[in-house]
N, CA, C, O and CB atoms as a CASP TS submission, in Angstrom:
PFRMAT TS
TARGET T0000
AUTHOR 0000-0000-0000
METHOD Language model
MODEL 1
PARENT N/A
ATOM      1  N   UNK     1     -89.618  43.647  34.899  1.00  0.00           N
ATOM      2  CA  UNK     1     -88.425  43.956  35.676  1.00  0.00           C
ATOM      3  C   UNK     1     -87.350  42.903  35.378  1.00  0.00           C
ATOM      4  O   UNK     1     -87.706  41.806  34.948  1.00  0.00           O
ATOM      5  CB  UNK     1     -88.751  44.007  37.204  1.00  0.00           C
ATOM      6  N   UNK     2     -86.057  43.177  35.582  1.00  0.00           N
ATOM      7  CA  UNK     2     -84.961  42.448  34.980  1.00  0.00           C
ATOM      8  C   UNK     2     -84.166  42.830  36.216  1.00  0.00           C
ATOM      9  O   UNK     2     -84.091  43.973  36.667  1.00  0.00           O
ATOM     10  CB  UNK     2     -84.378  42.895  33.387  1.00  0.00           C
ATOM     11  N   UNK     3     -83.551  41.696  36.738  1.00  0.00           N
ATOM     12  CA  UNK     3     -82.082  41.335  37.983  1.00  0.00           C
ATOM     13  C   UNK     3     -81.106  42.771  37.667  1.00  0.00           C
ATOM     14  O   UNK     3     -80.709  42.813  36.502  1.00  0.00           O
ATOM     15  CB  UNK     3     -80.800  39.375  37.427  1.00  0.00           C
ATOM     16  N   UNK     4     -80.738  43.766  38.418  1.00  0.00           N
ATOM     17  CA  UNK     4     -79.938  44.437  38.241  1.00  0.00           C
ATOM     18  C   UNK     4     -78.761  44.113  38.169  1.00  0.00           C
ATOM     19  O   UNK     4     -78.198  45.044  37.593  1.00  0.00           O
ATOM     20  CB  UNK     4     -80.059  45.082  38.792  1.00  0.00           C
ATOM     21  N   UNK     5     -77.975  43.266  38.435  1.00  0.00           N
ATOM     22  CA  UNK     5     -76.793  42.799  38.387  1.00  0.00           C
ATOM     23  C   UNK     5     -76.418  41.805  36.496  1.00  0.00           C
ATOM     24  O   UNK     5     -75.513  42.221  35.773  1.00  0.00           O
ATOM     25  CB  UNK     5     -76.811  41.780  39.964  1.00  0.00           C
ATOM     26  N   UNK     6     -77.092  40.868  36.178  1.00  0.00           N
ATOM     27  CA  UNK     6     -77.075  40.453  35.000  1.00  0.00           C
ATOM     28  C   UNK     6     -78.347  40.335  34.281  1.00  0.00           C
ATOM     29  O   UNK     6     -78.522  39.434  33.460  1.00  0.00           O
ATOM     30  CB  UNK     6     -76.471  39.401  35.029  1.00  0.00           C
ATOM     31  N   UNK     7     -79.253  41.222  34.560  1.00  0.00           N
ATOM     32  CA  UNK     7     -80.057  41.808  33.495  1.00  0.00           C
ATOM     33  C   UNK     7     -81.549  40.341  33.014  1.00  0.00           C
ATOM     34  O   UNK     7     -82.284  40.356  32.027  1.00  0.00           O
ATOM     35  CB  UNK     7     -78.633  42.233  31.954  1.00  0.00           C
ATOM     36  N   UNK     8     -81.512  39.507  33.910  1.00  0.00           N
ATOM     37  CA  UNK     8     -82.354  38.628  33.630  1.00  0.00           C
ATOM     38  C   UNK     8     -83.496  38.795  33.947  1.00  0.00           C
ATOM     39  O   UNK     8     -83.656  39.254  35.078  1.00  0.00           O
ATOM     40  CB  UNK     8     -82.081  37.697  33.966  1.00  0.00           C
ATOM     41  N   UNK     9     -84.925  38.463  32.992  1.00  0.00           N
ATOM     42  CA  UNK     9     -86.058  38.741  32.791  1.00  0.00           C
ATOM     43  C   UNK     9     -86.390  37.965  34.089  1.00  0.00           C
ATOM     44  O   UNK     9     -85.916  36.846  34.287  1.00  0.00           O
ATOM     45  CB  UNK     9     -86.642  38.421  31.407  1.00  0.00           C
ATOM     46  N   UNK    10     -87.453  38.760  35.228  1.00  0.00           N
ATOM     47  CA  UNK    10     -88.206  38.039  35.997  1.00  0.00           C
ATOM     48  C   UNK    10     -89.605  37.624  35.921  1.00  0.00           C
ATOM     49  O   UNK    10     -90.601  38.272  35.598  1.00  0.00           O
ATOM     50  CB  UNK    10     -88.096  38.513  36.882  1.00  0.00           C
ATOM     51  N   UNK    11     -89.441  36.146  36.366  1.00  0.00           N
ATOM     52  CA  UNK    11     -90.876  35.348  35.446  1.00  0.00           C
ATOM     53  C   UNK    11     -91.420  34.192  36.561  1.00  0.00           C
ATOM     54  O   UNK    11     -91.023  34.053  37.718  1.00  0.00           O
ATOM     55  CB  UNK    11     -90.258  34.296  33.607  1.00  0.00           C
ATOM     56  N   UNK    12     -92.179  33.615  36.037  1.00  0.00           N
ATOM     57  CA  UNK    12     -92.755  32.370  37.099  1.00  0.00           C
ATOM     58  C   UNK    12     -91.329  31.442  37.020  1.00  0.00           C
ATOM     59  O   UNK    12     -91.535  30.678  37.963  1.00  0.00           O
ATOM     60  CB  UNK    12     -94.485  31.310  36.401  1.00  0.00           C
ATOM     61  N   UNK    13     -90.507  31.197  36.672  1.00  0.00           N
ATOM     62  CA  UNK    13     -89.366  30.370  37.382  1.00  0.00           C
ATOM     63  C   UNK    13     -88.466  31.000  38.001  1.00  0.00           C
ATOM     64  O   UNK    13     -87.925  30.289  38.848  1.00  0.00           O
ATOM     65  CB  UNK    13     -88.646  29.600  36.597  1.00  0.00           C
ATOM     66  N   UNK    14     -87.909  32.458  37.921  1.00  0.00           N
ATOM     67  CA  UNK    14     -87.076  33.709  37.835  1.00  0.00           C
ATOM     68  C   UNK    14     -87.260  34.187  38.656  1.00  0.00           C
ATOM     69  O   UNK    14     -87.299  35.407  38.501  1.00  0.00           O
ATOM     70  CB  UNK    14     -87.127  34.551  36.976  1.00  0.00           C
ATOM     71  N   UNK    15     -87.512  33.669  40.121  1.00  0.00           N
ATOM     72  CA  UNK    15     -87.686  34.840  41.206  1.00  0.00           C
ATOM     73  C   UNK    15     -87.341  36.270  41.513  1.00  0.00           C
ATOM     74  O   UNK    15     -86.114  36.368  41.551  1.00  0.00           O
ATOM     75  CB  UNK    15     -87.277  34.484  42.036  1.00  0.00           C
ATOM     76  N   UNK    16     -87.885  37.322  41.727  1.00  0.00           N
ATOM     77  CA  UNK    16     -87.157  38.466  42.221  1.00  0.00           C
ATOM     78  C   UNK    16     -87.006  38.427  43.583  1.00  0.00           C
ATOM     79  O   UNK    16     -87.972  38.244  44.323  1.00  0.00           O
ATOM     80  CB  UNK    16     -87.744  39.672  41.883  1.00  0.00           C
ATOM     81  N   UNK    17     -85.290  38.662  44.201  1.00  0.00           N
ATOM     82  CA  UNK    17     -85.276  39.030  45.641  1.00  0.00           C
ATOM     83  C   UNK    17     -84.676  39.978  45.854  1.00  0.00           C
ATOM     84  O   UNK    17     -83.782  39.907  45.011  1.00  0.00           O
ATOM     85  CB  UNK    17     -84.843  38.225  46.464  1.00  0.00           C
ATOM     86  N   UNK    18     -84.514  40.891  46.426  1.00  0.00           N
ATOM     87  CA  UNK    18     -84.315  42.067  47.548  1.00  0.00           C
ATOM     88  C   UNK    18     -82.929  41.893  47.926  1.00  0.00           C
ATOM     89  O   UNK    18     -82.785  40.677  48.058  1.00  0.00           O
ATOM     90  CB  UNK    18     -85.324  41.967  48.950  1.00  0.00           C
ATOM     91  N   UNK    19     -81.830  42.482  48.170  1.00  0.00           N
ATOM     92  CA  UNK    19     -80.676  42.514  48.874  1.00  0.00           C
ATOM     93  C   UNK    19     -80.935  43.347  49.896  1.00  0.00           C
ATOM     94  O   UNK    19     -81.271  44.526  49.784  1.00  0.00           O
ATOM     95  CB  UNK    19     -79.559  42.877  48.156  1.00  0.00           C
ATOM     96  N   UNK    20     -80.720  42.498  51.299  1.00  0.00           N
ATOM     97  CA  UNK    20     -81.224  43.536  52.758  1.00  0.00           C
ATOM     98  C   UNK    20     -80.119  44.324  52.480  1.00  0.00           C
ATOM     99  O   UNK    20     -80.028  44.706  53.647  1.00  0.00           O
ATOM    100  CB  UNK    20     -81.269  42.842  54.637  1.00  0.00           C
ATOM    101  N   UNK    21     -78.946  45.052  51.780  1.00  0.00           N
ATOM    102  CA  UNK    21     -78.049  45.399  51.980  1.00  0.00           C
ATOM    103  C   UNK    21     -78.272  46.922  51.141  1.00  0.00           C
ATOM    104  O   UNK    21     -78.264  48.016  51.707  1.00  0.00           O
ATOM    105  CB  UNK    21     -77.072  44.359  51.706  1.00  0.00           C
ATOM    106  N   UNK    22     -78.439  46.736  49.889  1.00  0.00           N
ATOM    107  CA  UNK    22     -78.329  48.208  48.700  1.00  0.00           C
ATOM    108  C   UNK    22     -79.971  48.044  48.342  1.00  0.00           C
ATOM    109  O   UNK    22     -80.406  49.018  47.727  1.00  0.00           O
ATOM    110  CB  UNK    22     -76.956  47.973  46.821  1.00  0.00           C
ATOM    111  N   UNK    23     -80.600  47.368  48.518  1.00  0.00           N
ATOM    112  CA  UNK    23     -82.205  47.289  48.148  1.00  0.00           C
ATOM    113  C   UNK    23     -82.947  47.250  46.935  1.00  0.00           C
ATOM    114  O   UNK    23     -84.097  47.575  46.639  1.00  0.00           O
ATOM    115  CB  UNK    23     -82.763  48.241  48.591  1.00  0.00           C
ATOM    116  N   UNK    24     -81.382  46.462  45.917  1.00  0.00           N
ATOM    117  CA  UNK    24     -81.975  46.711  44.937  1.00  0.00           C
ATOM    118  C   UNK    24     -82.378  44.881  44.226  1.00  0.00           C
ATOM    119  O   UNK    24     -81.860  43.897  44.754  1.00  0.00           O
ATOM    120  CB  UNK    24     -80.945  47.857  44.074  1.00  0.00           C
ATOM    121  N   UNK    25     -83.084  44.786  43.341  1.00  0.00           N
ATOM    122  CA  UNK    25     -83.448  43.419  42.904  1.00  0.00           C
ATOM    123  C   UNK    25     -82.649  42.640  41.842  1.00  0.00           C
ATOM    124  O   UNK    25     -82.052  42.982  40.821  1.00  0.00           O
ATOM    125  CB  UNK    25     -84.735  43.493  42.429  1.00  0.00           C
ATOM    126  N   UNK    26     -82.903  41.231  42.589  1.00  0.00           N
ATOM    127  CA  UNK    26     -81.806  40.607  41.626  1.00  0.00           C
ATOM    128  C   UNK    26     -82.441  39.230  41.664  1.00  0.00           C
ATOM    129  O   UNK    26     -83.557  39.004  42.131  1.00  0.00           O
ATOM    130  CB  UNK    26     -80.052  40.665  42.171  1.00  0.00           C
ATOM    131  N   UNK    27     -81.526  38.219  41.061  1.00  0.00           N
ATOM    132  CA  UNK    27     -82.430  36.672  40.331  1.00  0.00           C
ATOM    133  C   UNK    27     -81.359  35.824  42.233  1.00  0.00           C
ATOM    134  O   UNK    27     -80.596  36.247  43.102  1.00  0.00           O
ATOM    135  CB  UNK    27     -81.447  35.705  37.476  1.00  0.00           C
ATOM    136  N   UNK    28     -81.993  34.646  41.901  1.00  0.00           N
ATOM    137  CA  UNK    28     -81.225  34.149  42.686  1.00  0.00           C
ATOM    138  C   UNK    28     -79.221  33.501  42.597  1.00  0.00           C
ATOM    139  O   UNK    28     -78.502  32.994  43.458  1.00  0.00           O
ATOM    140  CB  UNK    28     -82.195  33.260  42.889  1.00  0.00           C
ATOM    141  N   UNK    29     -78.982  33.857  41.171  1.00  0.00           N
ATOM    142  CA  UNK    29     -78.166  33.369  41.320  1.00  0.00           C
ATOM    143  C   UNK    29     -76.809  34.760  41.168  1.00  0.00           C
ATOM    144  O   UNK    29     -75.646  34.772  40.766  1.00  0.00           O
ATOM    145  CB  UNK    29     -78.359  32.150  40.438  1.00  0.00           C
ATOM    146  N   UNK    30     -77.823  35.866  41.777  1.00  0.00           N
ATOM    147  CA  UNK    30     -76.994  37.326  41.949  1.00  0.00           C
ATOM    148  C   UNK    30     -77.058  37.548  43.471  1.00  0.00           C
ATOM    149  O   UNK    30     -76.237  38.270  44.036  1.00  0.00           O
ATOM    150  CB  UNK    30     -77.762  38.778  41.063  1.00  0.00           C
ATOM    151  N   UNK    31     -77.977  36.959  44.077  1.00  0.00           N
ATOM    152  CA  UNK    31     -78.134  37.102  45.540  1.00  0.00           C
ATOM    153  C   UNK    31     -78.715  36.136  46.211  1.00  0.00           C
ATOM    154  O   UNK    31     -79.762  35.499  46.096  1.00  0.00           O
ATOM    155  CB  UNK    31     -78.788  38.140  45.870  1.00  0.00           C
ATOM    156  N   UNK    32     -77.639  36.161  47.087  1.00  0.00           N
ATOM    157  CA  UNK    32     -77.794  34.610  48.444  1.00  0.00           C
ATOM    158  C   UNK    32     -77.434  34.794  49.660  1.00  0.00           C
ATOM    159  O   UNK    32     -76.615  35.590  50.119  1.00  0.00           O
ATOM    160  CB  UNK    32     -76.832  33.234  48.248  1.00  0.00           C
ATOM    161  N   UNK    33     -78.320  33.740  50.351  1.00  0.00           N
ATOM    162  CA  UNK    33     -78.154  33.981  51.815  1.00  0.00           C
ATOM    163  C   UNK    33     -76.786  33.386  52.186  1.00  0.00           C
ATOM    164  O   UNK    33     -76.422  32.211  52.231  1.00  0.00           O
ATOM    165  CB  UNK    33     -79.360  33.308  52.696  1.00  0.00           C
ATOM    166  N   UNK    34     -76.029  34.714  52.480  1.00  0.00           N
ATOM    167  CA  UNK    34     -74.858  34.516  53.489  1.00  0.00           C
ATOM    168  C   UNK    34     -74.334  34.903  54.794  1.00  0.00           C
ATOM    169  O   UNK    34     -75.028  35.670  55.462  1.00  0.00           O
ATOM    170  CB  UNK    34     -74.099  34.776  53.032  1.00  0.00           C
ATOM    171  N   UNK    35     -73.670  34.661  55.075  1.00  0.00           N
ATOM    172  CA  UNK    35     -72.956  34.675  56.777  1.00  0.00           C
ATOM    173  C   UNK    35     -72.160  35.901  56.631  1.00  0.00           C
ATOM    174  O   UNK    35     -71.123  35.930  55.969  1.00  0.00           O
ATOM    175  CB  UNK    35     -71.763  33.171  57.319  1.00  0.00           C
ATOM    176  N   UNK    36     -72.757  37.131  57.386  1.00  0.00           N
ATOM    177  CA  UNK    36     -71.672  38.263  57.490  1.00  0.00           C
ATOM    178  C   UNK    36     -71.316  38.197  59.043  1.00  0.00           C
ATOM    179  O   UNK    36     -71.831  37.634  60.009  1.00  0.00           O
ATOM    180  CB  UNK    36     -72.278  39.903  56.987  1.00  0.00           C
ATOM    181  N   UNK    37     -70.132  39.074  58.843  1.00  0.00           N
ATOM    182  CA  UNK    37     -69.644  38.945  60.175  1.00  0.00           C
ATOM    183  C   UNK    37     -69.796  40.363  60.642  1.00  0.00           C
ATOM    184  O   UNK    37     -69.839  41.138  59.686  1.00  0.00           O
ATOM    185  CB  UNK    37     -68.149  38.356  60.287  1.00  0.00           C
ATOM    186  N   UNK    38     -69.888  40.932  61.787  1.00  0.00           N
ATOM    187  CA  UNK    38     -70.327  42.385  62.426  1.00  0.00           C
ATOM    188  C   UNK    38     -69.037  43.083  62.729  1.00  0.00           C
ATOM    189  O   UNK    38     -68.044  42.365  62.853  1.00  0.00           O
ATOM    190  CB  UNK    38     -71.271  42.276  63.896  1.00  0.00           C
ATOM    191  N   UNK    39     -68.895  44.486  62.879  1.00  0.00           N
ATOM    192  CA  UNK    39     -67.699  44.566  63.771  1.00  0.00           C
ATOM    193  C   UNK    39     -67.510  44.007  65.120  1.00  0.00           C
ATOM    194  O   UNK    39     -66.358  43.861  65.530  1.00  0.00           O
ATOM    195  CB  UNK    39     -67.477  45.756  63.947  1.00  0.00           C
ATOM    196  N   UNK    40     -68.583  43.655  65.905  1.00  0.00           N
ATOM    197  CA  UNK    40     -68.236  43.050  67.171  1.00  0.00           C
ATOM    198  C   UNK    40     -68.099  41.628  67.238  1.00  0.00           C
ATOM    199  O   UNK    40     -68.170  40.948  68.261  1.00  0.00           O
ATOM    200  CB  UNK    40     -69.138  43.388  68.093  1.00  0.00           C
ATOM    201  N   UNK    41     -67.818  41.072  65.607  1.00  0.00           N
ATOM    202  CA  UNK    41     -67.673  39.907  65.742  1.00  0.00           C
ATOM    203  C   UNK    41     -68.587  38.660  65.578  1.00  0.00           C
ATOM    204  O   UNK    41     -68.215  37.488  65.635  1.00  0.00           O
ATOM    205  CB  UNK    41     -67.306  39.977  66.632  1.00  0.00           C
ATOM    206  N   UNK    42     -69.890  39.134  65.359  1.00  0.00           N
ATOM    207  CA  UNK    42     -71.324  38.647  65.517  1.00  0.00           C
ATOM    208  C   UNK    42     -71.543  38.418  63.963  1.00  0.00           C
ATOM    209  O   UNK    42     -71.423  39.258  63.071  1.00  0.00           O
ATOM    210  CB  UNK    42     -72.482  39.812  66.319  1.00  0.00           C
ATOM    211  N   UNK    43     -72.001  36.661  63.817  1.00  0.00           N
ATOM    212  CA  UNK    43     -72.066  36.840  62.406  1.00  0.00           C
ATOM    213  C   UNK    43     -73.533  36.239  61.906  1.00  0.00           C
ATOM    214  O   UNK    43     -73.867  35.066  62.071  1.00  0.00           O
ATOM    215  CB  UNK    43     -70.763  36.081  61.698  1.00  0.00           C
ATOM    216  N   UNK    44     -74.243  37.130  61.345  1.00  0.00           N
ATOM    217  CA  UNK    44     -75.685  36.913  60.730  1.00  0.00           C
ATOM    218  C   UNK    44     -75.289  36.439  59.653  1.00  0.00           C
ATOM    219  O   UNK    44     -74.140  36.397  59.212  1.00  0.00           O
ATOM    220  CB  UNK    44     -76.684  38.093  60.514  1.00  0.00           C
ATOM    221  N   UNK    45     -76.614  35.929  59.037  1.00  0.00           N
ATOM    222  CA  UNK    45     -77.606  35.664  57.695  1.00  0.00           C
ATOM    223  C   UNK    45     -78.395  36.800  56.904  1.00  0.00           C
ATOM    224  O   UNK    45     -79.475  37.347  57.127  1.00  0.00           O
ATOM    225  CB  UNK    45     -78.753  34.739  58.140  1.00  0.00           C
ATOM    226  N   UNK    46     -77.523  36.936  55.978  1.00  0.00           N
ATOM    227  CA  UNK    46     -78.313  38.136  55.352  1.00  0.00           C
ATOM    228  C   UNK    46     -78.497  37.806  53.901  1.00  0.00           C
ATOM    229  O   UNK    46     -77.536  37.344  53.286  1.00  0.00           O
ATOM    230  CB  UNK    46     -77.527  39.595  55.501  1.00  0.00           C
ATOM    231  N   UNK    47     -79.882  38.043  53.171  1.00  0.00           N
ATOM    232  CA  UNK    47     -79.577  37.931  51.882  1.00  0.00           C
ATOM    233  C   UNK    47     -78.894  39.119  51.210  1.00  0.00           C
ATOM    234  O   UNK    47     -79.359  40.233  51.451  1.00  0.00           O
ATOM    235  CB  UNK    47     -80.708  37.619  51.257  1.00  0.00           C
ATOM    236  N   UNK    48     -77.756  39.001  50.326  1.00  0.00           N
ATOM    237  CA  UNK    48     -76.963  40.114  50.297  1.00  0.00           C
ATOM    238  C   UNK    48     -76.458  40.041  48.343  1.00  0.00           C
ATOM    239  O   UNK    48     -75.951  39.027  47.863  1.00  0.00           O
ATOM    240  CB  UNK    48     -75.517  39.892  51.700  1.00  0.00           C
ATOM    241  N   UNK    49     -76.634  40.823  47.831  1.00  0.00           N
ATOM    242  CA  UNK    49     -75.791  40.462  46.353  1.00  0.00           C
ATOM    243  C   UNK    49     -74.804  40.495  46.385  1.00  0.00           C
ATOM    244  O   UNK    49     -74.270  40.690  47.477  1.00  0.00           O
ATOM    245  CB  UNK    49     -75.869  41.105  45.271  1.00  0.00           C
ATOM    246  N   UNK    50     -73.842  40.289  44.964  1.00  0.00           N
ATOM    247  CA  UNK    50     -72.729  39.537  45.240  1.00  0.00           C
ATOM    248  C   UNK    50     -71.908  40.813  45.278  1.00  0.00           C
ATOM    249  O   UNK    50     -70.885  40.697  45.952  1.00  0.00           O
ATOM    250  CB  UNK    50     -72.319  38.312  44.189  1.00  0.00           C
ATOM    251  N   UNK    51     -72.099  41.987  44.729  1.00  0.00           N
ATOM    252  CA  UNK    51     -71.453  43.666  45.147  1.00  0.00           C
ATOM    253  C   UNK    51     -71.194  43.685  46.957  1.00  0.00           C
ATOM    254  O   UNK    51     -70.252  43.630  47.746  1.00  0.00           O
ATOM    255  CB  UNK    51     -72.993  45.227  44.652  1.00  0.00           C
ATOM    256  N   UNK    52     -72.428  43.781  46.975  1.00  0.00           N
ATOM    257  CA  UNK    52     -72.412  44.166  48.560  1.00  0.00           C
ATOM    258  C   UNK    52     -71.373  43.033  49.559  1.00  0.00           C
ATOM    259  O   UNK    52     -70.678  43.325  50.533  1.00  0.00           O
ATOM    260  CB  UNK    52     -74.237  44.047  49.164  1.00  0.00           C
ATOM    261  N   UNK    53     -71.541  41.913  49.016  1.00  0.00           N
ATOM    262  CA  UNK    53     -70.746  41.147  50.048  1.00  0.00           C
ATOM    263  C   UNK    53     -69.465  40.871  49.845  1.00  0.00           C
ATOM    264  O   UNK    53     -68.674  40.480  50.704  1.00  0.00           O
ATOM    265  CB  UNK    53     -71.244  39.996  50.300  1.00  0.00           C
ATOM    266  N   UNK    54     -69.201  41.110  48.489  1.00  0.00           N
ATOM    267  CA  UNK    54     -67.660  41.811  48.561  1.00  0.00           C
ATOM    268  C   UNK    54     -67.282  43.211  49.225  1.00  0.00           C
ATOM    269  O   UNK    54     -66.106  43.371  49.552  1.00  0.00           O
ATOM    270  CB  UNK    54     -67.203  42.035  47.140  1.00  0.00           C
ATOM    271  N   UNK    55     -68.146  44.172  49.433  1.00  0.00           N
ATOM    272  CA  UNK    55     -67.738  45.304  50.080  1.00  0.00           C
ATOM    273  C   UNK    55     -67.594  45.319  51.420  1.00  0.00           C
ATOM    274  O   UNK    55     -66.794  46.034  52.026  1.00  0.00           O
ATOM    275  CB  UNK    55     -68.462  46.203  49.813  1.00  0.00           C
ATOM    276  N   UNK    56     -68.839  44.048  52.213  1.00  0.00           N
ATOM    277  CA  UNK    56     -68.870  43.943  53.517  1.00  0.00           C
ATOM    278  C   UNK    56     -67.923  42.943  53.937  1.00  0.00           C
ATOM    279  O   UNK    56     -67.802  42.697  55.137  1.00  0.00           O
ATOM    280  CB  UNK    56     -70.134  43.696  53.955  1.00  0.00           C
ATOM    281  N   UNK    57     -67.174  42.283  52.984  1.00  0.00           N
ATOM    282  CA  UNK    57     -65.900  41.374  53.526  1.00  0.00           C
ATOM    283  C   UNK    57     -64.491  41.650  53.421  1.00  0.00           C
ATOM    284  O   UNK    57     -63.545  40.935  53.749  1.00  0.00           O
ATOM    285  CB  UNK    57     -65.906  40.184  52.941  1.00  0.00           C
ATOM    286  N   UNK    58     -64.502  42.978  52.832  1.00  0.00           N
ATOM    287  CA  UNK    58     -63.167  43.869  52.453  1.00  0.00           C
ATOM    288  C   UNK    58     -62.857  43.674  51.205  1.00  0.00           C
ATOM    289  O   UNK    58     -62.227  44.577  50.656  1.00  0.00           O
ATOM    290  CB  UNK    58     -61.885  43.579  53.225  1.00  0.00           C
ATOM    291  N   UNK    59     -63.240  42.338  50.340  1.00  0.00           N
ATOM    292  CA  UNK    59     -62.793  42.279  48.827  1.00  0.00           C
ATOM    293  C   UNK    59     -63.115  43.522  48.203  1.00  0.00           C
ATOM    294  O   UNK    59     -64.304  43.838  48.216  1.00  0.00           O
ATOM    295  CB  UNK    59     -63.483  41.127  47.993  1.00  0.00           C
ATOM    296  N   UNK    60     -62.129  44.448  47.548  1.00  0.00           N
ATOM    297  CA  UNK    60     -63.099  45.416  46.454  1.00  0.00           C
ATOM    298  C   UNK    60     -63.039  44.802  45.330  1.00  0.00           C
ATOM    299  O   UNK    60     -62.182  44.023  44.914  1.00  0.00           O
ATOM    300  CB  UNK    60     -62.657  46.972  46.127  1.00  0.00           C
ATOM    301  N   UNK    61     -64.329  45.322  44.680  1.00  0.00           N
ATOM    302  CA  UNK    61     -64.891  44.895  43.537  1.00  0.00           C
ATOM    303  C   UNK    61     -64.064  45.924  42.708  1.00  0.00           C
ATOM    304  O   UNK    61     -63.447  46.986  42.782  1.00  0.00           O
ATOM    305  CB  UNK    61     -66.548  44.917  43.467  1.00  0.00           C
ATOM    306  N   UNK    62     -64.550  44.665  41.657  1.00  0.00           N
ATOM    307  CA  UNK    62     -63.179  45.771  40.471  1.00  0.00           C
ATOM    308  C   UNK    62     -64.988  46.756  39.377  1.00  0.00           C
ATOM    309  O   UNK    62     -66.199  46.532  39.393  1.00  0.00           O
ATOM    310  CB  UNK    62     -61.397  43.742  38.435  1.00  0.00           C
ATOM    311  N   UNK    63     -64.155  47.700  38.698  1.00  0.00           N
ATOM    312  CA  UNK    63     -65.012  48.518  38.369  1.00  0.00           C
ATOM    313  C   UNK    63     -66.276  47.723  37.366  1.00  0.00           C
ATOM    314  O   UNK    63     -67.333  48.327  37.189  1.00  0.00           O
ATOM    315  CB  UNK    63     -64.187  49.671  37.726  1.00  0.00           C
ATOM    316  N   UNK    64     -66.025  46.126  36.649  1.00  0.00           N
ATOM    317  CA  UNK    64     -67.459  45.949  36.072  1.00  0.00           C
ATOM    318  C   UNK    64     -68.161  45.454  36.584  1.00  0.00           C
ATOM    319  O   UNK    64     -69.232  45.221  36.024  1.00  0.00           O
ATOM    320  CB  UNK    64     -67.675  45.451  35.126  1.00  0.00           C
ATOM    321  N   UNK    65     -67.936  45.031  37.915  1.00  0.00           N
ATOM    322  CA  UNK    65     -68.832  44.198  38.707  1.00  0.00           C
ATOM    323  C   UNK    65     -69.631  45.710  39.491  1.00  0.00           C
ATOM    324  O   UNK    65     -70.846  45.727  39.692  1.00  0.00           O
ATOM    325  CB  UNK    65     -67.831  42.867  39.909  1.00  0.00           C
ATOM    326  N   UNK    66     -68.863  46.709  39.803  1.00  0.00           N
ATOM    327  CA  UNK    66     -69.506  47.834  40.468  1.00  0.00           C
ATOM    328  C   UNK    66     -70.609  48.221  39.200  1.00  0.00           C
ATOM    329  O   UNK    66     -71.600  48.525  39.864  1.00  0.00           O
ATOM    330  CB  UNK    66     -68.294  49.165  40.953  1.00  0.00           C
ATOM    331  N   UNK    67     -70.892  48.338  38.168  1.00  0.00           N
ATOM    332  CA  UNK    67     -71.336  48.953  37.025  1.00  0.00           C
ATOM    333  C   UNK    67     -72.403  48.354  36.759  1.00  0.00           C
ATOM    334  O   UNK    67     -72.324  47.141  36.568  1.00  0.00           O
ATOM    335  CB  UNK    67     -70.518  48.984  35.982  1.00  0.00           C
ATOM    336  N   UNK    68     -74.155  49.241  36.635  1.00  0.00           N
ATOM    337  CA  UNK    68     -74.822  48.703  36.285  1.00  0.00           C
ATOM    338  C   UNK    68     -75.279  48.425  34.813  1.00  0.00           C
ATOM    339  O   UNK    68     -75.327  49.282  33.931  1.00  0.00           O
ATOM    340  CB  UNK    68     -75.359  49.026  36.919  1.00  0.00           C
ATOM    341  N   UNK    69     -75.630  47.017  34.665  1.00  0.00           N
ATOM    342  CA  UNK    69     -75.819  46.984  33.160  1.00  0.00           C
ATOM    343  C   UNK    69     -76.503  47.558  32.151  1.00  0.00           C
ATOM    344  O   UNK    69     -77.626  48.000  32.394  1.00  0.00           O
ATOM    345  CB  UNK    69     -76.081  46.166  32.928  1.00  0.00           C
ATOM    346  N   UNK    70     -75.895  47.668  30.694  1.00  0.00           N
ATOM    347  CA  UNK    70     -76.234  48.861  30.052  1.00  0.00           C
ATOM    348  C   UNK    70     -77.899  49.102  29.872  1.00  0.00           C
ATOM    349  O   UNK    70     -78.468  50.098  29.425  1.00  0.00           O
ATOM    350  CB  UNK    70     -75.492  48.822  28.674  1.00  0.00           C
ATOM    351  N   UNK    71     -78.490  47.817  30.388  1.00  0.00           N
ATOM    352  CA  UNK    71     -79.997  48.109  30.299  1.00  0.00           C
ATOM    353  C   UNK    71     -80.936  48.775  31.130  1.00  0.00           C
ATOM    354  O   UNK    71     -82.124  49.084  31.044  1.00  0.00           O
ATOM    355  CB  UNK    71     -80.521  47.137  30.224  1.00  0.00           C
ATOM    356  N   UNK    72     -79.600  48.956  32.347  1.00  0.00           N
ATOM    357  CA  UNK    72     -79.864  49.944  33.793  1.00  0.00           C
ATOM    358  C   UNK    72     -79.660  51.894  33.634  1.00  0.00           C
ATOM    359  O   UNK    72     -80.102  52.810  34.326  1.00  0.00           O
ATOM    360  CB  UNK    72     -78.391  49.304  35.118  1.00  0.00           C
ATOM    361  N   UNK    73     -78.791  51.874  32.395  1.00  0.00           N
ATOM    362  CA  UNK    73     -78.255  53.259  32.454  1.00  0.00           C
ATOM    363  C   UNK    73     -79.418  53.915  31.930  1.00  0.00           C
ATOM    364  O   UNK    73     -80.254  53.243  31.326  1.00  0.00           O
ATOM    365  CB  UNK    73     -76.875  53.567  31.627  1.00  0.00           C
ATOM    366  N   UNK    74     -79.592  55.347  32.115  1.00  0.00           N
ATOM    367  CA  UNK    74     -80.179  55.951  31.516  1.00  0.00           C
ATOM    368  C   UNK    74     -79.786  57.010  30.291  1.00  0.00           C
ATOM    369  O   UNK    74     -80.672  57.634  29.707  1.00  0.00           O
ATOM    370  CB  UNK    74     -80.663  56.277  32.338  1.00  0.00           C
TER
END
C-alpha cells in the first residue's frame, strides 16, 4: 500500500494512518493531528489530511491537490 496523497511506499519506518475525515490512508507527513473548529464553535483534535482540512477551514483546494495520484487512477 502507498499514502494516497503522495504515493509513498508503507514500511517499518512509513507508518500508515487513517484520516477520521475521507477514510482514506496516508504517511504522516500527509496527515496530522489538528484543531478543527465545529459550527457551534467547539474545536476538536482530529487526525485529518491535508485535502480535508482545507475543505473543513474554507480554504479550497486548487484542482492538483484535489487529484489522486496517477498511481491511484484506474
Amino acid at each position: 500500500m502507498s499514502c494516497y496523497s503522495c504515493s509513498a511506499k508503507f514500511g517499518f519506518l512509513k507508518k500508515e494512518i487513517g484520516c477520521e475525515v475521507c477514510g482514506f490512508a496516508f504517511c504522516q507527513k500527509c496527515c496530522k493531528k489538528r484543531e478543527i473548529r465545529s459550527d457551534n464553535d467547539d474545536r476538536k483534535q482530529k487526525l485529518t489530511c491535508n485535502n480535508c482540512y482545507q475543505h473543513l477551514t474554507g480554504n479550497k483546494p486548487s484542482i492538483q491537490e484535489t487529484s489522486p495520484p496517477l498511481a491511484h487512477k484506474k
